[in-house]
mmJSON file of the N, C-alpha and C atoms, coordinates in Angstrom:
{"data_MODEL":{"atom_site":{
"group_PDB":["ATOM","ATOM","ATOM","ATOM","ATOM","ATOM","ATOM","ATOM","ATOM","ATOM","ATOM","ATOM","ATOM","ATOM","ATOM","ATOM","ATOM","ATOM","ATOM","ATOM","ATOM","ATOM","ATOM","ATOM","ATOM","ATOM","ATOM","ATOM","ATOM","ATOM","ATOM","ATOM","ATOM","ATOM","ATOM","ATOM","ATOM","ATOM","ATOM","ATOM","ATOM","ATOM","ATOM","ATOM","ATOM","ATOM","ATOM","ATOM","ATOM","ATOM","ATOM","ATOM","ATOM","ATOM","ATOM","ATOM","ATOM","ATOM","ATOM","ATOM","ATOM","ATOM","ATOM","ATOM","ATOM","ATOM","ATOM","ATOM","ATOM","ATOM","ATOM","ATOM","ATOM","ATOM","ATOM","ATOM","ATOM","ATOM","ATOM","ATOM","ATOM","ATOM","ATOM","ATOM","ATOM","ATOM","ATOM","ATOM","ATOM","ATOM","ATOM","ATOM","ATOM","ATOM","ATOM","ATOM","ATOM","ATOM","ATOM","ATOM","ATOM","ATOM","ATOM","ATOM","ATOM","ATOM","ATOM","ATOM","ATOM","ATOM","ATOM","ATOM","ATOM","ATOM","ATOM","ATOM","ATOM","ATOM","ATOM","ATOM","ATOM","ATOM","ATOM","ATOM","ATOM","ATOM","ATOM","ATOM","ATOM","ATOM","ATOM","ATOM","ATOM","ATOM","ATOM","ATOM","ATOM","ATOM","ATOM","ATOM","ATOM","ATOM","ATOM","ATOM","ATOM","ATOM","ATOM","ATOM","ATOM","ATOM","ATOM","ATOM","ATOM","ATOM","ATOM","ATOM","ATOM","ATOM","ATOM","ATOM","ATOM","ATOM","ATOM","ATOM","ATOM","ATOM","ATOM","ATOM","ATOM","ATOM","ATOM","ATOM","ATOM","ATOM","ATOM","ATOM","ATOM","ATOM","ATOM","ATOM","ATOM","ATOM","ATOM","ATOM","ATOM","ATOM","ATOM","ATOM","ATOM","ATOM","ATOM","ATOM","ATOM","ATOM","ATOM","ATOM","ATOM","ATOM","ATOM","ATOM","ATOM","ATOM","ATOM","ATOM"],
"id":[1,2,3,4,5,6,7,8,9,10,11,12,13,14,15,16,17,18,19,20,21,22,23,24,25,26,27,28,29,30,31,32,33,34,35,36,37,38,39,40,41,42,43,44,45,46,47,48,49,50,51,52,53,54,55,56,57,58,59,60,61,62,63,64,65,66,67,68,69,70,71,72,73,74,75,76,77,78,79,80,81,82,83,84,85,86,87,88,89,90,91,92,93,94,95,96,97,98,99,100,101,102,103,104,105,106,107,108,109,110,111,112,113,114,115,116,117,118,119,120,121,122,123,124,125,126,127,128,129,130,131,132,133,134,135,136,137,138,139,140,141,142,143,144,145,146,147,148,149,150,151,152,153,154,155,156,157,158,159,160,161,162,163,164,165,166,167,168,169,170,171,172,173,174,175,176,177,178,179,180,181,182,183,184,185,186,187,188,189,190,191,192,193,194,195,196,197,198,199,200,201,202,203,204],
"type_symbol":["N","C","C","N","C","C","N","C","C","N","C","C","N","C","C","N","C","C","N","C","C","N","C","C","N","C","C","N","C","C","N","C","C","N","C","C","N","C","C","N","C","C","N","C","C","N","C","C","N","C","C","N","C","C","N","C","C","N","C","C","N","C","C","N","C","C","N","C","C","N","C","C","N","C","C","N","C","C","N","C","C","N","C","C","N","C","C","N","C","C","N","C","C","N","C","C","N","C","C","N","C","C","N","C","C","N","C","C","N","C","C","N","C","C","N","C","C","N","C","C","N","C","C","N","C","C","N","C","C","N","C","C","N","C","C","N","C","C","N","C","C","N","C","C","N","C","C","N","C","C","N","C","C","N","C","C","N","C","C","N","C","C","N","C","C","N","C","C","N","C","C","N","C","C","N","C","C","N","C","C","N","C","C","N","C","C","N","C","C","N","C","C","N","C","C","N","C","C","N","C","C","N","C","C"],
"label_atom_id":["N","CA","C","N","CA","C","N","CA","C","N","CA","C","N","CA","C","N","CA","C","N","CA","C","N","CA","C","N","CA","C","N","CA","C","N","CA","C","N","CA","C","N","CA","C","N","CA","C","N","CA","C","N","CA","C","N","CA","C","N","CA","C","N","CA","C","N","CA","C","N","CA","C","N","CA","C","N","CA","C","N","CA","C","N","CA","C","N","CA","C","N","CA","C","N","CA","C","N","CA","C","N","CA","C","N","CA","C","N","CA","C","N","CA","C","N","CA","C","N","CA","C","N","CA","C","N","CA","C","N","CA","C","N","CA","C","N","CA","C","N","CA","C","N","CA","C","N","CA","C","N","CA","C","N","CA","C","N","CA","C","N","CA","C","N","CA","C","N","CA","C","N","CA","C","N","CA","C","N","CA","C","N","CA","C","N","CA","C","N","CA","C","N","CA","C","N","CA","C","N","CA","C","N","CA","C","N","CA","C","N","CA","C","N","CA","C","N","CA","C","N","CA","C","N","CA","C","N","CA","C","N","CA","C","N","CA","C"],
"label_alt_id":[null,null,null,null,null,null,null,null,null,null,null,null,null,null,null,null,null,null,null,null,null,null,null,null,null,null,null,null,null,null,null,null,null,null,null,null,null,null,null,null,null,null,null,null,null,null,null,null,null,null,null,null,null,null,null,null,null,null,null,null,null,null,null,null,null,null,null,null,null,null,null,null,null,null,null,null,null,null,null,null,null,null,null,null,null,null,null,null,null,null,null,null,null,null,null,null,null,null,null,null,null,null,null,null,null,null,null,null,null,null,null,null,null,null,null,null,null,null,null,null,null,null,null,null,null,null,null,null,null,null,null,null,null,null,null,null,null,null,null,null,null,null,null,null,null,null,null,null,null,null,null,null,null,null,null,null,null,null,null,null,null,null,null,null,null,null,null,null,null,null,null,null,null,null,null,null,null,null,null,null,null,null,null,null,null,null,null,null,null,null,null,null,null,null,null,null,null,null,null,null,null,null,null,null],
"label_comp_id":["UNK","UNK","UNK","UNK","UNK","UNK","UNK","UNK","UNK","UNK","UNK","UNK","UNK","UNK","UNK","UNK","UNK","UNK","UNK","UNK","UNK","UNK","UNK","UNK","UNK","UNK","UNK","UNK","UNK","UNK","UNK","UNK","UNK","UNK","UNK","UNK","UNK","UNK","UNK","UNK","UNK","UNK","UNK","UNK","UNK","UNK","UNK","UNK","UNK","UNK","UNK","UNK","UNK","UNK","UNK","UNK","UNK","UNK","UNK","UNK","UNK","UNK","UNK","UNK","UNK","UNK","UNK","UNK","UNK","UNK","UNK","UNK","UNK","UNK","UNK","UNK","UNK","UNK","UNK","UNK","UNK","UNK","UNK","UNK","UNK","UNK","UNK","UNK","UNK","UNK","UNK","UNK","UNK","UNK","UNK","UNK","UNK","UNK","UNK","UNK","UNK","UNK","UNK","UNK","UNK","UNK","UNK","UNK","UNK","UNK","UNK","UNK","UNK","UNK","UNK","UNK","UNK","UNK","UNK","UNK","UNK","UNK","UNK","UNK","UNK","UNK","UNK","UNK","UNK","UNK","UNK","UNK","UNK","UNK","UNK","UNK","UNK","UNK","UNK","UNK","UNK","UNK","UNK","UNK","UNK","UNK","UNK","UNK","UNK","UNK","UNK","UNK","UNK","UNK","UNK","UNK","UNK","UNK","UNK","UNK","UNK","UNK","UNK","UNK","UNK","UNK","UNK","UNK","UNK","UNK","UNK","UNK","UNK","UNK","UNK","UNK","UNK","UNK","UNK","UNK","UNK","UNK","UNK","UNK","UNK","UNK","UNK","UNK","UNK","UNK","UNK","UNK","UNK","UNK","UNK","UNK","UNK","UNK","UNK","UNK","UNK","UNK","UNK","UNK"],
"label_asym_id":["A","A","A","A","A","A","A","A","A","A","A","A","A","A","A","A","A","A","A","A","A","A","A","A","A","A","A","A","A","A","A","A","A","A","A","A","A","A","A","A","A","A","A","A","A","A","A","A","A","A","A","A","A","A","A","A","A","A","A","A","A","A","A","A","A","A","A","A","A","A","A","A","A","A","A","A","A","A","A","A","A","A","A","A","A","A","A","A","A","A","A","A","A","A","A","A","A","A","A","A","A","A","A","A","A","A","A","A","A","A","A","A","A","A","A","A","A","A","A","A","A","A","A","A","A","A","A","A","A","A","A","A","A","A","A","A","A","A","A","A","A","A","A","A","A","A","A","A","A","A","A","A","A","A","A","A","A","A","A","A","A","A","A","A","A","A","A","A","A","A","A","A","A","A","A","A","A","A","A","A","A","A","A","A","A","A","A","A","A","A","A","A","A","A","A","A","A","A","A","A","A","A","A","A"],
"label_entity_id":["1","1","1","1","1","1","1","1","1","1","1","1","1","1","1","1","1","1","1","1","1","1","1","1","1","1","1","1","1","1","1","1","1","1","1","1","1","1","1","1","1","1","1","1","1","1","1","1","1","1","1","1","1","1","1","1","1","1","1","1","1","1","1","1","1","1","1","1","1","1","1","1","1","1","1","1","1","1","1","1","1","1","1","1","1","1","1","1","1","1","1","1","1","1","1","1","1","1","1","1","1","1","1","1","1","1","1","1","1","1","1","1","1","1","1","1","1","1","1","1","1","1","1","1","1","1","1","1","1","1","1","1","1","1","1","1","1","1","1","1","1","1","1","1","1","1","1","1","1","1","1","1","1","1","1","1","1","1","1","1","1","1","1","1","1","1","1","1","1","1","1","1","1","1","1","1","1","1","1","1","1","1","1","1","1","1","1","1","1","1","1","1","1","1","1","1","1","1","1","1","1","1","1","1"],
"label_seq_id":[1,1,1,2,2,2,3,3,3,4,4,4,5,5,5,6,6,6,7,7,7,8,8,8,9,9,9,10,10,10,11,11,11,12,12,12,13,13,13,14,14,14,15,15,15,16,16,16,17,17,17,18,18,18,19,19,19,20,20,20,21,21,21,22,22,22,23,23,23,24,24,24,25,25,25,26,26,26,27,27,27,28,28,28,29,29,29,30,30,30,31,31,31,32,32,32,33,33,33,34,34,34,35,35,35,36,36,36,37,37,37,38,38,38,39,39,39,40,40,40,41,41,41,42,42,42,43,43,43,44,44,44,45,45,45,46,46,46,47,47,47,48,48,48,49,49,49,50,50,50,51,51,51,52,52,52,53,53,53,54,54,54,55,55,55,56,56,56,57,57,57,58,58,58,59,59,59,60,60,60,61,61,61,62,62,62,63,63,63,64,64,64,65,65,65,66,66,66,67,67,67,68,68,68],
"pdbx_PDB_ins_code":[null,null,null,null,null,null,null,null,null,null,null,null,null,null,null,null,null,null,null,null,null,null,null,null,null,null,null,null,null,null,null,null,null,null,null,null,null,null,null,null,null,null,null,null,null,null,null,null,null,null,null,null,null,null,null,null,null,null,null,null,null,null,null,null,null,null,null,null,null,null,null,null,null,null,null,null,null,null,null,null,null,null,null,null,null,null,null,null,null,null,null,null,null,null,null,null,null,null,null,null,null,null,null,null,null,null,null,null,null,null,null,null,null,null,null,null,null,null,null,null,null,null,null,null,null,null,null,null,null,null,null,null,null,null,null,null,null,null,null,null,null,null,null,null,null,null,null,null,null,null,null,null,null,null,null,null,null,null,null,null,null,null,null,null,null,null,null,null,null,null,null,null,null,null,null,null,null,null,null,null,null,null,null,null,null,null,null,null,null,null,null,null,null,null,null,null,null,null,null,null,null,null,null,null],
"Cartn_x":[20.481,21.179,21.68,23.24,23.536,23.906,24.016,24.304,25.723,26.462,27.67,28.186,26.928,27.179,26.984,26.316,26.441,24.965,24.079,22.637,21.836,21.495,20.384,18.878,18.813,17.576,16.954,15.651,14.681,14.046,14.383,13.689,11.811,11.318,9.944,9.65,8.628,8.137,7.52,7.074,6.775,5.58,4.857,3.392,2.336,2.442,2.281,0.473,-0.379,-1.215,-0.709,-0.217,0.819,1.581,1.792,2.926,1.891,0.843,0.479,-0.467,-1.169,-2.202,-1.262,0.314,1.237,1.148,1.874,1.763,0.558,-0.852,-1.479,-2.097,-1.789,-2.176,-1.459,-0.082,0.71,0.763,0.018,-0.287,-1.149,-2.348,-3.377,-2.975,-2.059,-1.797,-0.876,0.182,0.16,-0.374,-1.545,-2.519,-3.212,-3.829,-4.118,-3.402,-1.889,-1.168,-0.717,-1.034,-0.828,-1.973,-3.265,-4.55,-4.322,-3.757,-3.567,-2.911,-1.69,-1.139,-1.2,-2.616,-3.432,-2.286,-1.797,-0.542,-1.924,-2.827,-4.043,-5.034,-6.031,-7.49,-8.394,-8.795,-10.153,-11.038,-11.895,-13.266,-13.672,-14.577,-15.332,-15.693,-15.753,-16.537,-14.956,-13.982,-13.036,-12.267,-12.788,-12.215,-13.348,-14.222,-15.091,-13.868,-14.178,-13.137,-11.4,-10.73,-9.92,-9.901,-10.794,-10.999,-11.139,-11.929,-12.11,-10.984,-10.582,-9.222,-8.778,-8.421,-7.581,-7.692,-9.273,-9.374,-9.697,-9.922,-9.654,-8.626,-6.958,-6.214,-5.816,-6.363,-5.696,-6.804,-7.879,-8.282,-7.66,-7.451,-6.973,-5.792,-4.783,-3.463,-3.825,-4.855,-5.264,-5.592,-6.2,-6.951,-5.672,-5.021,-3.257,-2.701,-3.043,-1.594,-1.723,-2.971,-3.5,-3.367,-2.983,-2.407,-1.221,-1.291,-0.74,0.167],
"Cartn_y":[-5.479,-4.46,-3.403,-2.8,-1.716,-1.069,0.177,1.393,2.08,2.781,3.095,3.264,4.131,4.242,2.94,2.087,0.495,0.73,1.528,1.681,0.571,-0.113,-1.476,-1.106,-1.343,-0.745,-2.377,-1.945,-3.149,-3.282,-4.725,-4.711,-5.115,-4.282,-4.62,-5.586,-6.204,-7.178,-6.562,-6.974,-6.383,-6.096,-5.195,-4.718,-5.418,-6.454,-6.734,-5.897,-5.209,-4.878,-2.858,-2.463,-1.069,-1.16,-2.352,-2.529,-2.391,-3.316,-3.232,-2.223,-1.459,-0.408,1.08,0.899,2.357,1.62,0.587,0.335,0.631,-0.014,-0.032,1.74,2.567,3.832,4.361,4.334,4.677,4.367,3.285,2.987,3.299,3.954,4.471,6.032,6.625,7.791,8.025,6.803,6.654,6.478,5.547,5.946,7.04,7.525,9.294,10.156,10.427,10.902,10.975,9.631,9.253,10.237,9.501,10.118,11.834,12.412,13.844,14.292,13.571,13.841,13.152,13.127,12.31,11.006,10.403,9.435,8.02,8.284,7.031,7.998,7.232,8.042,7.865,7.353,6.74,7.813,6.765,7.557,7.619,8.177,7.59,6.619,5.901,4.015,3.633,4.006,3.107,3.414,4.587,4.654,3.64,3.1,2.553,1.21,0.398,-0.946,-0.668,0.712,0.625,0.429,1.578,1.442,0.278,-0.333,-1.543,-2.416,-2.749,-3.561,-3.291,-1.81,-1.314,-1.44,-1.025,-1.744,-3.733,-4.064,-5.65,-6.037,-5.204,-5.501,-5.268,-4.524,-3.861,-5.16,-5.266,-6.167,-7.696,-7.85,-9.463,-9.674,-8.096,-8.246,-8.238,-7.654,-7.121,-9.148,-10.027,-11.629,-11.903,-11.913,-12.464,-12.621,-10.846,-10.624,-10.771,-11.204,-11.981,-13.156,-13.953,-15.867,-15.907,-16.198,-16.593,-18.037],
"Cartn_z":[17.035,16.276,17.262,16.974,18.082,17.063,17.822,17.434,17.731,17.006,17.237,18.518,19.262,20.771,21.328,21.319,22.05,22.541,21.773,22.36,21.426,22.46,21.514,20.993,19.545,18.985,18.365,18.906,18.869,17.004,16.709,15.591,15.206,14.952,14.43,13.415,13.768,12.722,11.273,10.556,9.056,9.039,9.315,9.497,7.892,7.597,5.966,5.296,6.573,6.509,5.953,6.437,6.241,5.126,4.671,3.566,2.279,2.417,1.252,0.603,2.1,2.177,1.632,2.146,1.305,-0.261,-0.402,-1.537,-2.247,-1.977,-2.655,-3.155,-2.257,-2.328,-2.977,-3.186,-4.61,-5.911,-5.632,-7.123,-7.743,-6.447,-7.21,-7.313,-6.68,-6.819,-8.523,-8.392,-9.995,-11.285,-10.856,-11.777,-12.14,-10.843,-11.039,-11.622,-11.333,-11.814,-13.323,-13.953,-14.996,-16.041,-15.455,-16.034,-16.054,-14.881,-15.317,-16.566,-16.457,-17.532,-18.927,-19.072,-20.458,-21.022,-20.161,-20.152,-20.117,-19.951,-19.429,-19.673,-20.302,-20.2,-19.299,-18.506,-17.042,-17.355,-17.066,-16.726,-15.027,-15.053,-13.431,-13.127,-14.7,-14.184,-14.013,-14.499,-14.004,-12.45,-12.219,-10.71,-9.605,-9.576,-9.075,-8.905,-9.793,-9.797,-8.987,-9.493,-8.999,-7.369,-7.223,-5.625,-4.455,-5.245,-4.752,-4.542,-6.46,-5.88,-4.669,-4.47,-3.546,-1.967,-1.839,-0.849,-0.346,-1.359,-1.575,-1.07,-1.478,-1.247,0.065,0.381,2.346,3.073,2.661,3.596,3.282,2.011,2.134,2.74,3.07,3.625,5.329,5.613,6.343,7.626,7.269,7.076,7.096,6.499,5.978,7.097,7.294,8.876,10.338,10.389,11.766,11.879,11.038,10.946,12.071,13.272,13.892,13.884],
"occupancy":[1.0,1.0,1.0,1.0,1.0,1.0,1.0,1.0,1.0,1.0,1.0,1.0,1.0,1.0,1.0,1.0,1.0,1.0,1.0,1.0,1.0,1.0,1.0,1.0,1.0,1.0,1.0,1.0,1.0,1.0,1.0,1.0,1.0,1.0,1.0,1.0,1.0,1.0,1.0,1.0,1.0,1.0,1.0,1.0,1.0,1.0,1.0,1.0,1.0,1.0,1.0,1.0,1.0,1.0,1.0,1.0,1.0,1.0,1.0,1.0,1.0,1.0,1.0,1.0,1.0,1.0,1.0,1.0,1.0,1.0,1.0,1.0,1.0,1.0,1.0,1.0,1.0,1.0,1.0,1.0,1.0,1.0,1.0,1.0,1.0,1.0,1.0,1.0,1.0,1.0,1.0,1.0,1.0,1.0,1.0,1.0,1.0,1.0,1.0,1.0,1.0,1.0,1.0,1.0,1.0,1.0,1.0,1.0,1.0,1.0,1.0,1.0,1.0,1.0,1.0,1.0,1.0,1.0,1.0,1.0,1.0,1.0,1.0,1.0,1.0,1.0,1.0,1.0,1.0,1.0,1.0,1.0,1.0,1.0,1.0,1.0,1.0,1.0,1.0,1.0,1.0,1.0,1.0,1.0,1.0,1.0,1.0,1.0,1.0,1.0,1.0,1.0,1.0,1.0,1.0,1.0,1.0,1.0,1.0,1.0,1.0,1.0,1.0,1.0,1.0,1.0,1.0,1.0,1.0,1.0,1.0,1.0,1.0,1.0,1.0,1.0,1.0,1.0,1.0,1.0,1.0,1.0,1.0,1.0,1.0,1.0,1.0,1.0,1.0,1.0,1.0,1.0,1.0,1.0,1.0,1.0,1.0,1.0,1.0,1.0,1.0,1.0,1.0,1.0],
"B_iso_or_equiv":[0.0,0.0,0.0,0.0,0.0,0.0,0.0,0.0,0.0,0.0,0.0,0.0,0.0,0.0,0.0,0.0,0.0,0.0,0.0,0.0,0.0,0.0,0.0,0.0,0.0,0.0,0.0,0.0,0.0,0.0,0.0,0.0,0.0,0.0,0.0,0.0,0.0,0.0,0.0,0.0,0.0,0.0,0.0,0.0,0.0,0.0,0.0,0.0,0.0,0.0,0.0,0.0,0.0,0.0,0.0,0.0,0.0,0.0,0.0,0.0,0.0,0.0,0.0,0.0,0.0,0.0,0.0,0.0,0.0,0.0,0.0,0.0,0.0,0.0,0.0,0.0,0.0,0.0,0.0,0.0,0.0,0.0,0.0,0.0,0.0,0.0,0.0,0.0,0.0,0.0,0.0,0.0,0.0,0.0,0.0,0.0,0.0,0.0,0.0,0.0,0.0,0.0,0.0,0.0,0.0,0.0,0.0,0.0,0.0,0.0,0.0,0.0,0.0,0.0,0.0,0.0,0.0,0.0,0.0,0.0,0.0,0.0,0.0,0.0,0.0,0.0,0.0,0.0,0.0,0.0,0.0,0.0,0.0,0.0,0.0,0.0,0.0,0.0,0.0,0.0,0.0,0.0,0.0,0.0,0.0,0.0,0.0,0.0,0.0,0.0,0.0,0.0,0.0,0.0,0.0,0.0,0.0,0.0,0.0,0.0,0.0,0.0,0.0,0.0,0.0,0.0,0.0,0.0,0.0,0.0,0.0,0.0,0.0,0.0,0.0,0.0,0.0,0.0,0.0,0.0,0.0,0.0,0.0,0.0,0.0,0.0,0.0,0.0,0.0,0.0,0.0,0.0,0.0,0.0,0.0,0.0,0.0,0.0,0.0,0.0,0.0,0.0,0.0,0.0],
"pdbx_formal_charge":[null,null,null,null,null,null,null,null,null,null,null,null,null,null,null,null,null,null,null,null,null,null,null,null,null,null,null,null,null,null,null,null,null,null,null,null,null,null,null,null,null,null,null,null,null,null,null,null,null,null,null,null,null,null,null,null,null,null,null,null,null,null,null,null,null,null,null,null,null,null,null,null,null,null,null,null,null,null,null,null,null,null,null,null,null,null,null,null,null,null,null,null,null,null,null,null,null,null,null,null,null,null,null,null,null,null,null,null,null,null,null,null,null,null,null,null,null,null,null,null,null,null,null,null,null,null,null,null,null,null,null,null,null,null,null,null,null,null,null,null,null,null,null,null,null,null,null,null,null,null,null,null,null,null,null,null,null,null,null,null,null,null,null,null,null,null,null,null,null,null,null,null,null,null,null,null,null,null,null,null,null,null,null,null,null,null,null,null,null,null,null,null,null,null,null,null,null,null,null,null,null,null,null,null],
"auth_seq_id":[1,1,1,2,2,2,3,3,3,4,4,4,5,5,5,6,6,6,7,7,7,8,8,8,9,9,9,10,10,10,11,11,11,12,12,12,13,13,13,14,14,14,15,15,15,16,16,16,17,17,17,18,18,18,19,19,19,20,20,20,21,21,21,22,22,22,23,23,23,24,24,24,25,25,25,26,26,26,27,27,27,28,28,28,29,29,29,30,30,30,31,31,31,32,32,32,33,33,33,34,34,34,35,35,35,36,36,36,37,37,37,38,38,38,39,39,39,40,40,40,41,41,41,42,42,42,43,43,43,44,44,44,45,45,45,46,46,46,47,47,47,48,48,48,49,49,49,50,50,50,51,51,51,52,52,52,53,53,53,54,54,54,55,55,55,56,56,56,57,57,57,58,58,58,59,59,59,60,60,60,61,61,61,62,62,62,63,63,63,64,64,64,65,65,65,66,66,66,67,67,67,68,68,68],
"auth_comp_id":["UNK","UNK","UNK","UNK","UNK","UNK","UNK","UNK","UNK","UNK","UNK","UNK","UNK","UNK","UNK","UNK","UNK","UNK","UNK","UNK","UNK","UNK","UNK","UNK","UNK","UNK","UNK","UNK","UNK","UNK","UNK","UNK","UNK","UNK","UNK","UNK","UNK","UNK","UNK","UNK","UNK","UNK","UNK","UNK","UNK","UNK","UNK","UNK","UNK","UNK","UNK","UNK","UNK","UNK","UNK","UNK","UNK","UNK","UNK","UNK","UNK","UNK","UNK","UNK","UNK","UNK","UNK","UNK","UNK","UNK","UNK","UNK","UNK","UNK","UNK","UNK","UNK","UNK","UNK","UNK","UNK","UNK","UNK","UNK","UNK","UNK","UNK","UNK","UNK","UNK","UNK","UNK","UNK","UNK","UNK","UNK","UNK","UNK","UNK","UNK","UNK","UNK","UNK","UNK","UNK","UNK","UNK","UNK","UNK","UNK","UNK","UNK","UNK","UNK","UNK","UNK","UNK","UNK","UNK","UNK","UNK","UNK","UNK","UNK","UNK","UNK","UNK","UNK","UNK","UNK","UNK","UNK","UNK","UNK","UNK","UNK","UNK","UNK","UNK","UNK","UNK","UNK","UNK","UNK","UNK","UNK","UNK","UNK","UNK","UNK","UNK","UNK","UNK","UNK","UNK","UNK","UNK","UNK","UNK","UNK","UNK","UNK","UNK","UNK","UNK","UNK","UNK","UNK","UNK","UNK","UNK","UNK","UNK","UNK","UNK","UNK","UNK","UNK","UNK","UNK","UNK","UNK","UNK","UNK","UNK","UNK","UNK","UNK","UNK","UNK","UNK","UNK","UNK","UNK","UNK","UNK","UNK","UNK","UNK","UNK","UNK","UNK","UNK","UNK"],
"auth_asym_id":["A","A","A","A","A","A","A","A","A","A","A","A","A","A","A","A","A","A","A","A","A","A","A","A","A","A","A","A","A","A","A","A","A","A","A","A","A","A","A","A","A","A","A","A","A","A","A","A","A","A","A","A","A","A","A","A","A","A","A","A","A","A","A","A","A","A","A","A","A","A","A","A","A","A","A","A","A","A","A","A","A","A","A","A","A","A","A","A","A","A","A","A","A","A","A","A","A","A","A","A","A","A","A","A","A","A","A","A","A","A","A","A","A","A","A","A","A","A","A","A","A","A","A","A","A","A","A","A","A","A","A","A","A","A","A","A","A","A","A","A","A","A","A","A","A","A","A","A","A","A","A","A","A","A","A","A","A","A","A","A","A","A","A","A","A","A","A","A","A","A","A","A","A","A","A","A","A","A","A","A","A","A","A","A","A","A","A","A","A","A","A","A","A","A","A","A","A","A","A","A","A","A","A","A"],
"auth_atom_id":["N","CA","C","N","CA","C","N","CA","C","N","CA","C","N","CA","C","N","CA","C","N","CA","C","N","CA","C","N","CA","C","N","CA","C","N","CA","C","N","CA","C","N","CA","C","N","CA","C","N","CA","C","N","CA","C","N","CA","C","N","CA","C","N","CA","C","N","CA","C","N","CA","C","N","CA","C","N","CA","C","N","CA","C","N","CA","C","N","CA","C","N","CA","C","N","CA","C","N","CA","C","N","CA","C","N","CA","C","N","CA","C","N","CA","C","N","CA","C","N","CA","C","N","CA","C","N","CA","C","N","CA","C","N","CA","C","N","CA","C","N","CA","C","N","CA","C","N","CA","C","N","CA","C","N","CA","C","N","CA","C","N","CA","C","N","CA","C","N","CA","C","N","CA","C","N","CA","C","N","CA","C","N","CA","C","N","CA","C","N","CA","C","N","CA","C","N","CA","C","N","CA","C","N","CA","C","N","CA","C","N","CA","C","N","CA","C","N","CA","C","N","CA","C","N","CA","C","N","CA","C","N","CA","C","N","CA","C"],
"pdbx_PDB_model_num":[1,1,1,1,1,1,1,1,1,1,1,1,1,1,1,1,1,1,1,1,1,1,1,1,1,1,1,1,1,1,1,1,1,1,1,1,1,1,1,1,1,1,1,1,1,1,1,1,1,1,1,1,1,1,1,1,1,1,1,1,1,1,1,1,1,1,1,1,1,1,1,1,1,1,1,1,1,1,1,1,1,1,1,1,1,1,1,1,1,1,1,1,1,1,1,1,1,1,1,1,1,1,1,1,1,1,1,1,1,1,1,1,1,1,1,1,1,1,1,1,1,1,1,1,1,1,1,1,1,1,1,1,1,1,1,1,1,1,1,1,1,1,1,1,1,1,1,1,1,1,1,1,1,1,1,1,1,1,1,1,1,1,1,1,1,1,1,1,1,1,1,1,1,1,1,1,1,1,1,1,1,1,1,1,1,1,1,1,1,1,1,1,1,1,1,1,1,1,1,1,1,1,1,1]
}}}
């Protein structure tokens, strides 16, 4: 890829461990968000499970993105 000036910019590979760890943190920020605004009711037992998923999910992306 160049740049208007003819300066060559290197492309990065897809970090799929970063991808899914932002993702997955917005969604729990949407959920939170939600629950503020009595849009969702949660309790504290349900933030337990969420969490997990969440981190479930960064580590299974996490196993994923070391497959060479």
């Amino acid at each position: 890829m160049r740049r208007a000036s003819g300066a060559s910019v290197a492309r990065r590979d897809l970090d799929l461990p970063s991808l899914v760890a932002g993702i997955a943190i917005v969604v729990l920020g949407v959920v939170l968000l939600l629950d503020r605004l009595d849009v969702l009711s949660l309790r504290f037992a349900s933030l337990g499970p969420l969490a997990c998923a969440t981190i479930g999910a960064v580590l299974l992306a996490s196993g994923l993105g070391r497959r060479d």
